[in-house]
C-alpha positions as CSV (number, residue, x, y, z in Angstrom):
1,X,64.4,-48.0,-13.9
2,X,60.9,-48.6,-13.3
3,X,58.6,-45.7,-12.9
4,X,55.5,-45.4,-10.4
5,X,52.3,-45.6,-12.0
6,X,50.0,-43.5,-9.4
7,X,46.3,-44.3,-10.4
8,X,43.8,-41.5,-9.6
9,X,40.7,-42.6,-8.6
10,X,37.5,-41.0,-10.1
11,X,34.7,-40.3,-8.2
12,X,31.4,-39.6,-9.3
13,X,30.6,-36.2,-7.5
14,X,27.1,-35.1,-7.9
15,X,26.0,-32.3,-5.4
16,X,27.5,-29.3,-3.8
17,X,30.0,-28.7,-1.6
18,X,29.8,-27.4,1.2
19,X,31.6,-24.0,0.4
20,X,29.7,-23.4,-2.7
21,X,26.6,-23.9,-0.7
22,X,27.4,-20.9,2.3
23,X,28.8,-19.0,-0.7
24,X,25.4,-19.1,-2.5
25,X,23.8,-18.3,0.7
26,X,25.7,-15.6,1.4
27,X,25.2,-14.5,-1.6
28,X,21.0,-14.4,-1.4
29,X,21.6,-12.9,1.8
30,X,22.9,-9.6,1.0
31,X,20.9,-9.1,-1.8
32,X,18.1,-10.2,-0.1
33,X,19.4,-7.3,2.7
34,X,20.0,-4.9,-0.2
35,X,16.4,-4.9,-1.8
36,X,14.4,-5.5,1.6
37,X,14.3,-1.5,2.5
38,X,13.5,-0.5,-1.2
39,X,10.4,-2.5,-1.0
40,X,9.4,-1.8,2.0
41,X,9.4,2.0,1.0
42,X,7.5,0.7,-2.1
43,X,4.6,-0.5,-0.1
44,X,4.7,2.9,1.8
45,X,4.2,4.5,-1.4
46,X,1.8,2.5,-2.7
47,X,-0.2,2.7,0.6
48,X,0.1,6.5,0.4
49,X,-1.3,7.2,-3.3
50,X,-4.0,4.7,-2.3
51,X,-5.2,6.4,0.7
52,X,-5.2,9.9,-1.3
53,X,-7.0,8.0,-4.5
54,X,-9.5,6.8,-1.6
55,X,-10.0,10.6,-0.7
56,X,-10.2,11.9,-4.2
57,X,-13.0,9.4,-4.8
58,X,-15.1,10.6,-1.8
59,X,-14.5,14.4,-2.3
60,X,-16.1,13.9,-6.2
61,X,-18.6,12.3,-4.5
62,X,-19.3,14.9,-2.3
63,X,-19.4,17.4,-5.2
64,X,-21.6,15.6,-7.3
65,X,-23.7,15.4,-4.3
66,X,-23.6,18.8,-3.2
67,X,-24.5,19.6,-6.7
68,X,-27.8,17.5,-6.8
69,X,-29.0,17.7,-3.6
70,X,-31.1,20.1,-1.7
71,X,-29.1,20.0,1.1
72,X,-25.4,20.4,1.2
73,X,-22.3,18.6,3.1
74,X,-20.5,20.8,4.9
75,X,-17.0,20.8,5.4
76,X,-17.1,19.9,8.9
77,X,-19.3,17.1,8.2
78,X,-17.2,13.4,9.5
79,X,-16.4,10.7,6.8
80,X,-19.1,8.8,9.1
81,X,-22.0,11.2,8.2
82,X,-21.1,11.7,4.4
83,X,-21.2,7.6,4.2
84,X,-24.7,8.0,6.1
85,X,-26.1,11.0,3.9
86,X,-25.2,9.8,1.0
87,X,-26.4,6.3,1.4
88,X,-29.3,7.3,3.0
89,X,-30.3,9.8,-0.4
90,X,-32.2,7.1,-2.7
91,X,-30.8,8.4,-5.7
92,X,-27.5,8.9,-4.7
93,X,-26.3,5.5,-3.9
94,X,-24.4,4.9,-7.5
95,X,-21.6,8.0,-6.7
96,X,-19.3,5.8,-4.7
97,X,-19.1,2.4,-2.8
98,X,-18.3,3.0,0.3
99,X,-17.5,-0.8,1.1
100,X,-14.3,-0.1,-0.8
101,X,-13.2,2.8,1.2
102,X,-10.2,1.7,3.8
103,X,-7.9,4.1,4.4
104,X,-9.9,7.2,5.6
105,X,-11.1,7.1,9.2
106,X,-14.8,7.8,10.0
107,X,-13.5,11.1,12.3
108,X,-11.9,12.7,9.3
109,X,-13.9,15.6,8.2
110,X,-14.4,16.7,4.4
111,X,-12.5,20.1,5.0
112,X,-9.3,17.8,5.8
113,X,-10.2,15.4,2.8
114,X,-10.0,18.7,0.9
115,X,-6.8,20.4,2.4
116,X,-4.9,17.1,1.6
117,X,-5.9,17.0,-2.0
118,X,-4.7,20.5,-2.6
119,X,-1.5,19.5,-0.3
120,X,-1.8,21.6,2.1
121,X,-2.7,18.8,5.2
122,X,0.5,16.5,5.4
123,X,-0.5,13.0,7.0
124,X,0.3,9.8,8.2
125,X,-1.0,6.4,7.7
126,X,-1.2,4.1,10.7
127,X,-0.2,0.4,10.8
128,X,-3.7,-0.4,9.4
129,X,-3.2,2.0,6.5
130,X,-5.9,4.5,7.8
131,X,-4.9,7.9,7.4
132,X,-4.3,9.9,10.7
C-alpha cells in the first residue's frame, strides 16, 4: 500500500492581510474617538488660563501704573484706553507689551478685568479666544 505524499507549497508572504489591516484600523479609530473629546477640552482649558494670565498681566499693569502716575485709570476705563494711556506715558512703556495681549477685547473695561480675577465675572471665550 502506497501512501499519498501531498506536498504543501510554501509561499513567501510578506505584507498584511487584509483583515489585520481593517482590524488595525479599527483599532486607531476608536481610540482616536476615545481621546479626541479629552483634548479638545484640553485646549479649552488651556485657552481659558491664558485668557485670565492675559488679564492678570494687564491689571498689574494698571496698578503699577496707578501707583506712579499723576493720573489714575479708572475702572470704567476700556482695555482700548488703558493700551492708549499707558503707551502714550513715556515712562511707562516697559510695564507690559501690549502686542502680546489676544484674548481680551478692546470693550472690556478694568472693573470686569478685576471682577474675573477675584471670580466673581464668569465668562466665555469666543471662537477667536477673545473673552466675551
Amino acid at each position: 500500500m502506497v501512501k499519498n505524499k501531498h506536498k504543501y507549497i510554501e509561499k513567501n508572504v510578506n505584507g498584511f492581510t487584509l483583515v489585520e489591516t481593517i482590524a488595525v484600523i479599527a483599532i486607531i479609530a476608536i481610540l482616536f474617538s476615545v481621546f479626541t473629546p479629552k483634548v479638545a477640552g484640553y485646549i479649552k482649558e488651556a485657552k481659558k488660563t491664558k485668557a485670565l494670565e492675559e488679564v492678570r498681566q494687564v491689571v498689574l499693569a494698571v496698578d503699577t501704573y496707578n501707583i506712579k502716575a499723576s493720573s489714575a485709570i479708572s475702572t470704567n476705563d476700556t482695555f482700548g484706553k488703558i493700551k492708549s494711556t499707558i503707551n502714550g506715558s513715556s515712562n511707562e512703556n516697559d510695564l507690559i507689551d501690549f502686542t502680546r495681549i489676544k484674548s481680551i477685547s478692546n470693550t472690556t473695561t478694568y472693573g470686569k478685568m478685576k471682577e474675573l480675577l477675584l471670580g466673581g465675572y464668569n465668562f466665555t471665550l469666543d471662537d477667536n479666544g477673545v473673552i466675551s
